[in-house]
PyMOL Python script that loads the backbone (N, CA, C, O; Angstrom):
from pymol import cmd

cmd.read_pdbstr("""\
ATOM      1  N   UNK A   1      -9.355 -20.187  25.037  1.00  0.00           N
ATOM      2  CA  UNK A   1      -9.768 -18.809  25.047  1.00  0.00           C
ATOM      3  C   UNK A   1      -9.803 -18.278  23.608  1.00  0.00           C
ATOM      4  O   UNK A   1      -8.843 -18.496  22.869  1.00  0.00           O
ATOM      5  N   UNK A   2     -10.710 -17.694  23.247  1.00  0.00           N
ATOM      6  CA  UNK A   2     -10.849 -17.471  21.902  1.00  0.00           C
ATOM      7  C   UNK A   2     -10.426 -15.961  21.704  1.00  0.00           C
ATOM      8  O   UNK A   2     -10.663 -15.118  22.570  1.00  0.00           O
ATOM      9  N   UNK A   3      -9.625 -15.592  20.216  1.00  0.00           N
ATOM     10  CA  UNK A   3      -8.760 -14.680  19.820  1.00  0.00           C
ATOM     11  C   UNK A   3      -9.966 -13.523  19.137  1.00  0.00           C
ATOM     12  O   UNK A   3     -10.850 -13.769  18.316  1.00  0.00           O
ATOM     13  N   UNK A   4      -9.566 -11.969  19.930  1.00  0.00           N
ATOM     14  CA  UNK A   4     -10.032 -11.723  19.388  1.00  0.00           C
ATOM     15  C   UNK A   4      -9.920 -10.814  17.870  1.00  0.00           C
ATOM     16  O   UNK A   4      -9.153  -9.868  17.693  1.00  0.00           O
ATOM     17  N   UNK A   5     -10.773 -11.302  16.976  1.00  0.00           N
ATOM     18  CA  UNK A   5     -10.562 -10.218  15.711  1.00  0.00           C
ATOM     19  C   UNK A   5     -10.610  -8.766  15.760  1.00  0.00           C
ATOM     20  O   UNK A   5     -11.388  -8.152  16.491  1.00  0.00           O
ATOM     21  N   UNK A   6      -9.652  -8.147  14.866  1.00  0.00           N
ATOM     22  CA  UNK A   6      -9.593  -6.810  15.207  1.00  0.00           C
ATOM     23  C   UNK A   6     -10.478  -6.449  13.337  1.00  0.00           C
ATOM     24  O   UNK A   6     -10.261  -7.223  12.404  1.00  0.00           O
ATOM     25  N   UNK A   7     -11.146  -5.540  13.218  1.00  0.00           N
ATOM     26  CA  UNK A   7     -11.721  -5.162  12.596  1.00  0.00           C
ATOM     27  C   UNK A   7     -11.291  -3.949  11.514  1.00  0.00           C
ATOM     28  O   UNK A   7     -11.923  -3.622  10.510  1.00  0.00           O
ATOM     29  N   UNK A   8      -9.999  -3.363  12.023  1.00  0.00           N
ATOM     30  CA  UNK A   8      -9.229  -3.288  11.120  1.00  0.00           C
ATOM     31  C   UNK A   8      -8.236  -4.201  10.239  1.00  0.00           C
ATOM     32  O   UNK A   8      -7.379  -4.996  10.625  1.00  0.00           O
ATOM     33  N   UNK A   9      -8.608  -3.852   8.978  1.00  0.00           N
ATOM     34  CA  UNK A   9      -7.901  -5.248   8.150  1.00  0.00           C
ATOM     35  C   UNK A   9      -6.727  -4.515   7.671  1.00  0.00           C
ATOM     36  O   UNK A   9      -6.582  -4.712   6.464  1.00  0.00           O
ATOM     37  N   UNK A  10      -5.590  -3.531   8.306  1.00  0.00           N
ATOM     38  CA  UNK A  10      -4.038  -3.146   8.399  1.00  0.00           C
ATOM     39  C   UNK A  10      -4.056  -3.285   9.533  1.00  0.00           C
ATOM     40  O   UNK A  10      -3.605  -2.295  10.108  1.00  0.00           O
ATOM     41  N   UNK A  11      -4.522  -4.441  10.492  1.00  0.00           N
ATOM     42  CA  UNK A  11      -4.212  -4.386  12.054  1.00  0.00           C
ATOM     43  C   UNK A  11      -2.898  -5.382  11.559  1.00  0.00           C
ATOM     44  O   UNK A  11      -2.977  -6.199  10.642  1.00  0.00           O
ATOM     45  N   UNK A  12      -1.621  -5.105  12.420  1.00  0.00           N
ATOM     46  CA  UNK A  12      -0.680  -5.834  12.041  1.00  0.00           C
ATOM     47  C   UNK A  12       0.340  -5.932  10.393  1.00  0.00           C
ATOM     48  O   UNK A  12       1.164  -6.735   9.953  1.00  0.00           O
ATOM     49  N   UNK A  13      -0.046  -5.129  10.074  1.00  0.00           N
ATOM     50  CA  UNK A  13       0.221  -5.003   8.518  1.00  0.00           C
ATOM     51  C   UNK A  13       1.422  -4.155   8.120  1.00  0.00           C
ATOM     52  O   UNK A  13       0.982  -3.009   8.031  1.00  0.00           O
ATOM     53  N   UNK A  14       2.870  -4.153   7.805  1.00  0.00           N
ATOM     54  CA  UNK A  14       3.437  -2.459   8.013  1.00  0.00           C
ATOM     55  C   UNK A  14       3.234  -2.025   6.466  1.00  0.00           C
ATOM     56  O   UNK A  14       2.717  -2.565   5.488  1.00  0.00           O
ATOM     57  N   UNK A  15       3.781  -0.990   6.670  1.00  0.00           N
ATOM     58  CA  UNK A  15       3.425   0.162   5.430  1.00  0.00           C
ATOM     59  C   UNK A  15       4.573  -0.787   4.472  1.00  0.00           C
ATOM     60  O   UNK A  15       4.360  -1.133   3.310  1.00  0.00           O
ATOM     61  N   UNK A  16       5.521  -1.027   5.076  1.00  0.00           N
ATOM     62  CA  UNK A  16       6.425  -1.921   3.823  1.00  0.00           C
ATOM     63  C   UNK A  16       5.743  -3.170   2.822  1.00  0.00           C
ATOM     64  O   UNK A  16       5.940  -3.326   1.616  1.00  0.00           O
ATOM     65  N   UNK A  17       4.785  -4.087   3.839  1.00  0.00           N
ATOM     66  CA  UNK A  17       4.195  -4.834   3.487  1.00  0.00           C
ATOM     67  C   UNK A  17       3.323  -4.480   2.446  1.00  0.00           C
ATOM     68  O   UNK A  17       3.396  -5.043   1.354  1.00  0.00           O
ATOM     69  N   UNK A  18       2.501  -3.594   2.684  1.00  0.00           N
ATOM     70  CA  UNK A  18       1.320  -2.953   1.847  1.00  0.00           C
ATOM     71  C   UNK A  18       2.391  -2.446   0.427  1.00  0.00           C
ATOM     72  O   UNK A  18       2.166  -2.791  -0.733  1.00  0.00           O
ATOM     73  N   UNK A  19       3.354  -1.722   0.788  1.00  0.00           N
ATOM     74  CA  UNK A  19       3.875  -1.450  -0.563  1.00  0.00           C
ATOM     75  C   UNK A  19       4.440  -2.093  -1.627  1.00  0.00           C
ATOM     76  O   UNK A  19       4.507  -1.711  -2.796  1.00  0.00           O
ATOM     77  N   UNK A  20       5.031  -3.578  -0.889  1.00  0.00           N
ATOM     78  CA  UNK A  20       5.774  -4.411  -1.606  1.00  0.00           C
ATOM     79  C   UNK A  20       4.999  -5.144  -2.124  1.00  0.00           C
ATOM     80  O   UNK A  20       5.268  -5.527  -3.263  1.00  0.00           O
ATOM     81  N   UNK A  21       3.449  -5.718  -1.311  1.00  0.00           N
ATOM     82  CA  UNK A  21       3.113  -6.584  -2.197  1.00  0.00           C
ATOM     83  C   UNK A  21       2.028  -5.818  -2.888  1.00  0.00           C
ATOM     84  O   UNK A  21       1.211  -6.673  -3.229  1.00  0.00           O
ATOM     85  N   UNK A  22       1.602  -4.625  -3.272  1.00  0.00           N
ATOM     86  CA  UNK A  22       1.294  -3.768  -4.316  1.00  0.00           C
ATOM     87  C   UNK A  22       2.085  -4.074  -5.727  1.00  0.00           C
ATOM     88  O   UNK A  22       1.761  -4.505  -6.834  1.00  0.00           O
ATOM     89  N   UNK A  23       3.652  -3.488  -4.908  1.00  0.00           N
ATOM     90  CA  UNK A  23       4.565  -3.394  -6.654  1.00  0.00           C
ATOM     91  C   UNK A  23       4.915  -4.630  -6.789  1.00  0.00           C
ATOM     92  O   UNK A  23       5.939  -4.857  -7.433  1.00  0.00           O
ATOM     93  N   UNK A  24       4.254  -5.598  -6.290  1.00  0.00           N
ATOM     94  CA  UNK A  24       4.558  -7.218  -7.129  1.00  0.00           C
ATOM     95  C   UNK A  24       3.182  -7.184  -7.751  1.00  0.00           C
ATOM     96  O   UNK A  24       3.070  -7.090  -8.973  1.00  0.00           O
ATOM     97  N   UNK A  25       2.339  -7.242  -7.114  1.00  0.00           N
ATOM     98  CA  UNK A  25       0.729  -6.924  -7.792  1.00  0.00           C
ATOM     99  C   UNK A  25       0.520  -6.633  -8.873  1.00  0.00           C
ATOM    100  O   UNK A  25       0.105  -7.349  -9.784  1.00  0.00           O
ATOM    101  N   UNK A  26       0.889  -5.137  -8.882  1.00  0.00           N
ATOM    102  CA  UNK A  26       0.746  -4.298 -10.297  1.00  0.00           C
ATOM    103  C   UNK A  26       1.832  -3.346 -11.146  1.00  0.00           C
ATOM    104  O   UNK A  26       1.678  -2.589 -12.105  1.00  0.00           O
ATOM    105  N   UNK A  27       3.155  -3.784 -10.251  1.00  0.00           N
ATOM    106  CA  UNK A  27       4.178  -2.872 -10.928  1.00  0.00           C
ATOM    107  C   UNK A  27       4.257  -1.379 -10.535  1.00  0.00           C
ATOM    108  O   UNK A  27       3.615  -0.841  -9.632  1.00  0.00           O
ATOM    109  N   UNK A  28       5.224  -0.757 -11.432  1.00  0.00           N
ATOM    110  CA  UNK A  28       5.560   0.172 -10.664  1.00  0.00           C
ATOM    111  C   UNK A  28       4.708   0.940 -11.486  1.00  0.00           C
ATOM    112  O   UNK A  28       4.005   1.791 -10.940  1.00  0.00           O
ATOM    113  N   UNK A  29       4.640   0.741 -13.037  1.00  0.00           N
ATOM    114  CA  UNK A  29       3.991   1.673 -13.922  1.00  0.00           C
ATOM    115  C   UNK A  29       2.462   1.619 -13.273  1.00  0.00           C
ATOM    116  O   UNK A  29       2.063   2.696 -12.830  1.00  0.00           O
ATOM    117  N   UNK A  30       1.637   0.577 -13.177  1.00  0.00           N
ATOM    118  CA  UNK A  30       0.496   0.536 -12.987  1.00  0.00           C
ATOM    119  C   UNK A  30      -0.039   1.329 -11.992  1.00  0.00           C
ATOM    120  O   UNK A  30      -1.083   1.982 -11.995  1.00  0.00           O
ATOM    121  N   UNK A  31       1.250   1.117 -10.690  1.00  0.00           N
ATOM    122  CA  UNK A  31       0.721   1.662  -9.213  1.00  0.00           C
ATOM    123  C   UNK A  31       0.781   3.536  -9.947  1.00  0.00           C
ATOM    124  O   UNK A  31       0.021   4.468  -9.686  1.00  0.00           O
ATOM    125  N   UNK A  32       1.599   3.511 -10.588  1.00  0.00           N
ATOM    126  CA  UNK A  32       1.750   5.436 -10.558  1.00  0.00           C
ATOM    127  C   UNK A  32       0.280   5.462 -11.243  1.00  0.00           C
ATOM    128  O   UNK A  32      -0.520   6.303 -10.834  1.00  0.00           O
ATOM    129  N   UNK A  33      -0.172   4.395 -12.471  1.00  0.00           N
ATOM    130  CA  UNK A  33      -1.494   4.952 -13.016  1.00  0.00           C
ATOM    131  C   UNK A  33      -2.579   5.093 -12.196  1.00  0.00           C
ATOM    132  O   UNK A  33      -3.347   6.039 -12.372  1.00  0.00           O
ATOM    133  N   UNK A  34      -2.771   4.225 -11.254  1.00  0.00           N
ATOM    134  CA  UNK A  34      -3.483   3.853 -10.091  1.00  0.00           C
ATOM    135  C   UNK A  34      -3.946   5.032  -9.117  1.00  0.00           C
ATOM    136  O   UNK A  34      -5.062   5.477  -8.849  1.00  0.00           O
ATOM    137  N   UNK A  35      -2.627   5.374  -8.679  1.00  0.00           N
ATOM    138  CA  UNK A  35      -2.190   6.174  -7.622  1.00  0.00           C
ATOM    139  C   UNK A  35      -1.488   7.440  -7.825  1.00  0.00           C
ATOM    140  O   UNK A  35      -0.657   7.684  -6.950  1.00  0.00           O
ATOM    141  N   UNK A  36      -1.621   8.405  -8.857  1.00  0.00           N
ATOM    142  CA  UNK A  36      -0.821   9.681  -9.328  1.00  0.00           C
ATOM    143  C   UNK A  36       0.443  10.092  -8.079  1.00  0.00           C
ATOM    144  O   UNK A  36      -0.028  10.885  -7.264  1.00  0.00           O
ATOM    145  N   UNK A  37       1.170   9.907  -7.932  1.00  0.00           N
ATOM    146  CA  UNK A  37       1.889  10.268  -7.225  1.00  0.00           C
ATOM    147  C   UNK A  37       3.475   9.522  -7.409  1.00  0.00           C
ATOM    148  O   UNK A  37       3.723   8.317  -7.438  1.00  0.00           O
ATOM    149  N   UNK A  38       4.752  11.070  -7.556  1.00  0.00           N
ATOM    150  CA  UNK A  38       5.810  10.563  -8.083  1.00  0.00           C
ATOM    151  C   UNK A  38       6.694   9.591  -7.594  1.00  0.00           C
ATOM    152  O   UNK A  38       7.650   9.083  -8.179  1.00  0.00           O
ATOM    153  N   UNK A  39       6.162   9.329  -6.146  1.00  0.00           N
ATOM    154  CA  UNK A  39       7.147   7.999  -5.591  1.00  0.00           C
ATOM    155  C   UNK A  39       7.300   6.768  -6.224  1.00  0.00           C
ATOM    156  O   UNK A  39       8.108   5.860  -6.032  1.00  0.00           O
ATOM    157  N   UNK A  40       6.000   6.950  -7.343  1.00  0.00           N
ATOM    158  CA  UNK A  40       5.751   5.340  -7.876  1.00  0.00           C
ATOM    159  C   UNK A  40       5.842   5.659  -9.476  1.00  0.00           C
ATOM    160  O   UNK A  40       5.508   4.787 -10.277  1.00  0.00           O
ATOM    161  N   UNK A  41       6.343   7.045  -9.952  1.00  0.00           N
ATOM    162  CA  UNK A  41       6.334   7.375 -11.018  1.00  0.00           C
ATOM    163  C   UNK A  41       8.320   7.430 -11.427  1.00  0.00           C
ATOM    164  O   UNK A  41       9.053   6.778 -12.170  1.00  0.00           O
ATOM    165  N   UNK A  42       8.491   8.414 -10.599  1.00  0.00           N
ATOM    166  CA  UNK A  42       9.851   8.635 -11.237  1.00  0.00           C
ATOM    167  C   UNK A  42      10.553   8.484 -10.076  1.00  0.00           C
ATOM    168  O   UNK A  42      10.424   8.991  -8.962  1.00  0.00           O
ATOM    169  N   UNK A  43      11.715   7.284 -10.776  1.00  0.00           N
ATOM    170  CA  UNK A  43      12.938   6.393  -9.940  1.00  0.00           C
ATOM    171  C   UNK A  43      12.511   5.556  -8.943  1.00  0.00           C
ATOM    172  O   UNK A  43      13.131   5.633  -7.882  1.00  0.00           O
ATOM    173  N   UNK A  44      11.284   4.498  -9.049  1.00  0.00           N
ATOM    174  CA  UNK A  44      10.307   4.261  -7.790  1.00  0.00           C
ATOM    175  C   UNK A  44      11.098   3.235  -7.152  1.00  0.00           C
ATOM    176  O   UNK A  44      11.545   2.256  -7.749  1.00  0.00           O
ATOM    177  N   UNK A  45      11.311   3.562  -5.526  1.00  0.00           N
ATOM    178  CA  UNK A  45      11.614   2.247  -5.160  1.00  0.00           C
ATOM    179  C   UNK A  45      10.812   2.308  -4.083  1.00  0.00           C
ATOM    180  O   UNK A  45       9.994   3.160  -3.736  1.00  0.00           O
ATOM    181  N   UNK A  46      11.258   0.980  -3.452  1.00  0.00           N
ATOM    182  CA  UNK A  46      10.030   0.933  -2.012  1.00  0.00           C
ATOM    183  C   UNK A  46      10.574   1.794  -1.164  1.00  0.00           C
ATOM    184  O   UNK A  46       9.758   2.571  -0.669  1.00  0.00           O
ATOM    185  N   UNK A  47      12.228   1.981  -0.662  1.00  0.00           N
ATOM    186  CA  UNK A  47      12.654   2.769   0.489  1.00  0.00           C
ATOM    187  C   UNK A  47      11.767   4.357  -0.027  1.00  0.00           C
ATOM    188  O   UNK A  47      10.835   4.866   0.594  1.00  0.00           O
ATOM    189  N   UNK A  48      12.309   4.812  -1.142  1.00  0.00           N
ATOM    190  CA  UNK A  48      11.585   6.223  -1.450  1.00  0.00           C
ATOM    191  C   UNK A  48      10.022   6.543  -1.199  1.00  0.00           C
ATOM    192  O   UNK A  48       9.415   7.473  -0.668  1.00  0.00           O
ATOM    193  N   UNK A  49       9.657   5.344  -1.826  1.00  0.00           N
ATOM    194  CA  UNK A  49       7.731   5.093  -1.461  1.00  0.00           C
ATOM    195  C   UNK A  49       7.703   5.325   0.240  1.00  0.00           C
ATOM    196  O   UNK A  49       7.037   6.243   0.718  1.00  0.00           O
ATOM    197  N   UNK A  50       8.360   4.557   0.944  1.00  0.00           N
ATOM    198  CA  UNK A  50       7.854   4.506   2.205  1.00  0.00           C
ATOM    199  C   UNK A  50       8.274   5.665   2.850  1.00  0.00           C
ATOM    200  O   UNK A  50       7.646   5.852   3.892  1.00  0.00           O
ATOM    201  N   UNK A  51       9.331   6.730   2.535  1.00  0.00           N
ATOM    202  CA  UNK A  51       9.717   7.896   2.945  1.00  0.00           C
ATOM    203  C   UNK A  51       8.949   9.103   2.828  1.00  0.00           C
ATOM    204  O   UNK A  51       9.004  10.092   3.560  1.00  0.00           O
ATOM    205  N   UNK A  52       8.195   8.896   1.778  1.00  0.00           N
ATOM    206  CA  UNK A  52       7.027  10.009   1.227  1.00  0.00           C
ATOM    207  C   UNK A  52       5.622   9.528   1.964  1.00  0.00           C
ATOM    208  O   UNK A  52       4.953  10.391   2.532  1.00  0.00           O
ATOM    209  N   UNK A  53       5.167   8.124   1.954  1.00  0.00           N
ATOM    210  CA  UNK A  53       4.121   7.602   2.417  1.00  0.00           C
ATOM    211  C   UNK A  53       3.783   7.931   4.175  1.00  0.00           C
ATOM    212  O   UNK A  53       2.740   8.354   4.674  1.00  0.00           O
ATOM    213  N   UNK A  54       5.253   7.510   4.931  1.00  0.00           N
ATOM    214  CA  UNK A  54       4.860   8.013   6.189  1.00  0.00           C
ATOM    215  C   UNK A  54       4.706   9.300   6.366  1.00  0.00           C
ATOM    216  O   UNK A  54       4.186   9.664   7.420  1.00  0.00           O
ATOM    217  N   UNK A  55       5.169  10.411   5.265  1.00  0.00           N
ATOM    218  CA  UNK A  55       5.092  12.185   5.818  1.00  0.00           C
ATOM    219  C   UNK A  55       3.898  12.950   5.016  1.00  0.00           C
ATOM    220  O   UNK A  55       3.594  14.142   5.050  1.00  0.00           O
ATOM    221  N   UNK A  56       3.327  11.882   4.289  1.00  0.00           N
ATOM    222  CA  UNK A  56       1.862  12.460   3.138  1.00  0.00           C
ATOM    223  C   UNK A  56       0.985  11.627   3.628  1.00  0.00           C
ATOM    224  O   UNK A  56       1.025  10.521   3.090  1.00  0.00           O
ATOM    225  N   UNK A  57      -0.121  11.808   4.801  1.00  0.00           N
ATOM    226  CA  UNK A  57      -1.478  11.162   4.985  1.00  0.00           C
ATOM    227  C   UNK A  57      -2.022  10.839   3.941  1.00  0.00           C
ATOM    228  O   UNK A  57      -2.272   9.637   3.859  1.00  0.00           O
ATOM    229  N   UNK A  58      -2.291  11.427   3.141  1.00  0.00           N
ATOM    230  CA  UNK A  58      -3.703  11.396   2.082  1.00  0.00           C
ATOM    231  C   UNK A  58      -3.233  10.424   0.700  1.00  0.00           C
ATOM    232  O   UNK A  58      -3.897   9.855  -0.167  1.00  0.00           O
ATOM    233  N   UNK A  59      -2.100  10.513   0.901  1.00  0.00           N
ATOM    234  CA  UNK A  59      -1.228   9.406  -0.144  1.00  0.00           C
ATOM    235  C   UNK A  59      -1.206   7.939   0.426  1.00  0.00           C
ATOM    236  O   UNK A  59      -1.577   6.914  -0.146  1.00  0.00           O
ATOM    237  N   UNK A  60      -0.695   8.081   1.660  1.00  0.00           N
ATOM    238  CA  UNK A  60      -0.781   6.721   2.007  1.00  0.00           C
ATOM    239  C   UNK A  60      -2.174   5.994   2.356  1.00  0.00           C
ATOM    240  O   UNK A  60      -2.319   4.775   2.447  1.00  0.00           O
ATOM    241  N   UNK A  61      -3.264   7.060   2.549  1.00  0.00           N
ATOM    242  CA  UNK A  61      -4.638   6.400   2.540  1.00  0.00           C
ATOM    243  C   UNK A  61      -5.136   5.924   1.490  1.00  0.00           C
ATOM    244  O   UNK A  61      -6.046   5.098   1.426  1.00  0.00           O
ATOM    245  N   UNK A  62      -4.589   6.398   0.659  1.00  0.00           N
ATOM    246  CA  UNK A  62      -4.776   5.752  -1.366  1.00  0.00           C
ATOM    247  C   UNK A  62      -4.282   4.918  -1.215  1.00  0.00           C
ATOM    248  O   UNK A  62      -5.034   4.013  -1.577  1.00  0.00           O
ATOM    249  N   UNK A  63      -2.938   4.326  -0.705  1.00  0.00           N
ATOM    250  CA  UNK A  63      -1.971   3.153  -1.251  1.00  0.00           C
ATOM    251  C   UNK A  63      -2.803   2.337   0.056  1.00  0.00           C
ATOM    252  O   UNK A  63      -2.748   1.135  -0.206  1.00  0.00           O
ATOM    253  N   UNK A  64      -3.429   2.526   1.153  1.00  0.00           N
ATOM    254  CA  UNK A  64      -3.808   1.282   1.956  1.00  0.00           C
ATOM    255  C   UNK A  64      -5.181   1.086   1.610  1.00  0.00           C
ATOM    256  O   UNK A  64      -5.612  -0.065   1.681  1.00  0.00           O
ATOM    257  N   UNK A  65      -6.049   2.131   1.198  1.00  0.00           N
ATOM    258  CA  UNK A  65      -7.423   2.020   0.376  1.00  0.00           C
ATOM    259  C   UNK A  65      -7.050   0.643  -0.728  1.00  0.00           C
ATOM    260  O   UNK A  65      -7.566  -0.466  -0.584  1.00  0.00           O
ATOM    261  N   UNK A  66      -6.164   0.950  -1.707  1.00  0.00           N
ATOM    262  CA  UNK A  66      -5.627   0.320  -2.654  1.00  0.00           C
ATOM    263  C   UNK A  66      -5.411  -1.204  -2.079  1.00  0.00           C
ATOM    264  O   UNK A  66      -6.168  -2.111  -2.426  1.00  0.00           O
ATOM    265  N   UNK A  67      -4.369  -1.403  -1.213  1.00  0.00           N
ATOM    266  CA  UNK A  67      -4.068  -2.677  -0.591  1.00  0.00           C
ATOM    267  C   UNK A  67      -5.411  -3.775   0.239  1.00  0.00           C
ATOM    268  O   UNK A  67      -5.360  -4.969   0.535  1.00  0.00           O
ATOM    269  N   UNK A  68      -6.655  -2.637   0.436  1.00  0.00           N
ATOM    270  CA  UNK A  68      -7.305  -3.274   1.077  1.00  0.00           C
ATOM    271  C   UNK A  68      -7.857  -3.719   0.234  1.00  0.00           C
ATOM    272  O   UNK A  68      -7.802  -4.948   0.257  1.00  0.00           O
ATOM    273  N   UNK A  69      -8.662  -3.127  -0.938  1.00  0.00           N
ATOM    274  CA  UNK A  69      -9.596  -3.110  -2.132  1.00  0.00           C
ATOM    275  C   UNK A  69      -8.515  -4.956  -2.914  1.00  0.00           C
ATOM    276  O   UNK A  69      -9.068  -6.055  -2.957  1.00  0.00           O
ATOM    277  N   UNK A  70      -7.440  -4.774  -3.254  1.00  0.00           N
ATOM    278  CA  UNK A  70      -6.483  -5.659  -3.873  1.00  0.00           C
ATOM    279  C   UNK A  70      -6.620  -6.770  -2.844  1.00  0.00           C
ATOM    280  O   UNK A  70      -6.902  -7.720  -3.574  1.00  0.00           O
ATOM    281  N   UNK A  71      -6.594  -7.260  -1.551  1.00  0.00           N
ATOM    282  CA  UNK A  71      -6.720  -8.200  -0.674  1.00  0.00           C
ATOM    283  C   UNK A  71      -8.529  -8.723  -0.827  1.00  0.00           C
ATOM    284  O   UNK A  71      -9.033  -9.841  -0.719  1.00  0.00           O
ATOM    285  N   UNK A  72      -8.981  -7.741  -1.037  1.00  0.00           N
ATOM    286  CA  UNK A  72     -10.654  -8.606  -1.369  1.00  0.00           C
ATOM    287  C   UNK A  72     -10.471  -9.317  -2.330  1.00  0.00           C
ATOM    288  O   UNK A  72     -10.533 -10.534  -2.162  1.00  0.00           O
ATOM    289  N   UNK A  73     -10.247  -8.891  -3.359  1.00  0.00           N
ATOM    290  CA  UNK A  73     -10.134  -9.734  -4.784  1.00  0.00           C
ATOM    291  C   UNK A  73      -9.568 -11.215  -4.724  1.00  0.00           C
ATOM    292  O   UNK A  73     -10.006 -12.208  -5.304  1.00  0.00           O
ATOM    293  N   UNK A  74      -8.960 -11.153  -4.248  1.00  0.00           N
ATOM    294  CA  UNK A  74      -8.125 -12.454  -4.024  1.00  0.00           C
ATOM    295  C   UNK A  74      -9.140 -13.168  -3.417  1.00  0.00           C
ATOM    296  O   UNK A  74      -9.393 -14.209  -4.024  1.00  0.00           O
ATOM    297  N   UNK A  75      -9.785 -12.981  -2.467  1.00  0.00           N
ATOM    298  CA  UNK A  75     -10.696 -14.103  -1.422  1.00  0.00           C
ATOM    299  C   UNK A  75     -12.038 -14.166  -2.350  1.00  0.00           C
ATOM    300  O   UNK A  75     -12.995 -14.859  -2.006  1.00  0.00           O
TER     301      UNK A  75
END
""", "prot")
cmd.dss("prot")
cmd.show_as("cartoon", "prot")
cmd.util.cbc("prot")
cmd.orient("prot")
C-alpha cells in the first residue's frame, strides 16, 4: 500500500526541531540578523526561542519560512 505524501514540508516537524537545527545552521548571531527578533538576539536559547515562537504567529512564520527556504538548499 503506498504512503501517502503530505505536502506540507513541517508535516511532522516540531518547532524545537526547526529551531535547533537553524542555530546549528547559522548561529545565534546570524539567526537574529536573519530574523530581527530578541529571542535570538539577547540571552538566546532554544527553551526562550520556543516560548516566544509558540505565542508570536508572525515570528514563527519567519523562523519556519526560514527552515523551509534552509532545507531546499541542501537538496
Amino acid at each position: 500500500m503506498p504512503v501517502a505524501k503530505h505536502s506540507d514540508p513541517l508535516h511532522g516537524v516540531t518547532l524545537e526541531t526547526v529551531v535547533t537545527s537553524l542555530m546549528n545552521r547559522y548561529g545565534w548571531e546570524e539567526l537574529s540578523r536573519r530574523i530581527r527578533i530578541k529571542c535570538f538576539s539577547n540571552d538566546p536559547s532554544i527553551k526562550s526561542s520556543l516560548v516566544f515562537l509558540r505565542r508570536t504567529p508572525w515570528a514563527r512564520k519567519k523562523v519556519e519560512d526560514l527552515y523551509i527556504h534552509a532545507s531546499h538548499e541542501k537538496a
